[in-house]
C-alpha angles and dihedrals in degrees: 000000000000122000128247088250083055093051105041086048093048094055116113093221084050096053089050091063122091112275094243093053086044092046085049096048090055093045089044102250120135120254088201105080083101091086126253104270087061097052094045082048087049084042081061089233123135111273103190095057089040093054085047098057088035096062090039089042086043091054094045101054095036104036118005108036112190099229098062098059134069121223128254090228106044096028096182088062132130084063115186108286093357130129107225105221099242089064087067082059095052092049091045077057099056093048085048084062097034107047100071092048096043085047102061091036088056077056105046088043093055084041094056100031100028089152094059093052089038093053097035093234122133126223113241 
């Protein structure tokens, strides 16, 4: 049986990375300390709109949160146990950002564990 460092070192999207991140990721160390708009660059993904949806996401979640405040077109919102409609565009929003990473991550993951998604079981 290999072991997870094998494995890890034998992946193809491993191997494309630089030989010191790859050397830090084996001993441990993080490769990230490069910020996240480099490693989404590196991702190939686009920086600027990320960083768009990031600082309004990031507002949102740290110093206006939606649900406290009513909206300028419908006044009487938040409603008891109702969902004011520009909270559907902040969570559009948050898919918008999520889907590309989780994505790939769906893919590493199948790529380092393919038993587990070919079988159906989960790892606990």
């Amino acid at each position: 049986m290999l072991s997870l460092k094998q494995v890890i070192g034998s992946d193809p999207i491993f191997q494309s990375l630089n030989i010191n991140n790859q050397k830090d990721v084996l001993e441990g160390r993080s490769p990230f300390m490069m910020g996240k708009n480099a490693i989404f660059r590196q991702a190939g993904w686009d920086v600027d709109h990320f960083a768009k949806l990031f600082a309004f996401l990031s507002s949102q979640t740290h110093s206006a949160p939606a649900s406290f405040y009513r909206s300028a077109l419908h006044p009487d919102e938040p409603e008891f146990r109702a969902v004011p409609d520009f909270q559907y565009l902040v969570a559009g929003l948050a898919l918008d950002v999520a889907i590309k990473p989780l994505g790939h991550a769906c893919e590493r993951m199948f790529h380092l564990y393919p038993e587990l998604f070919l079988k159906g079981e989960t790892k606990h």
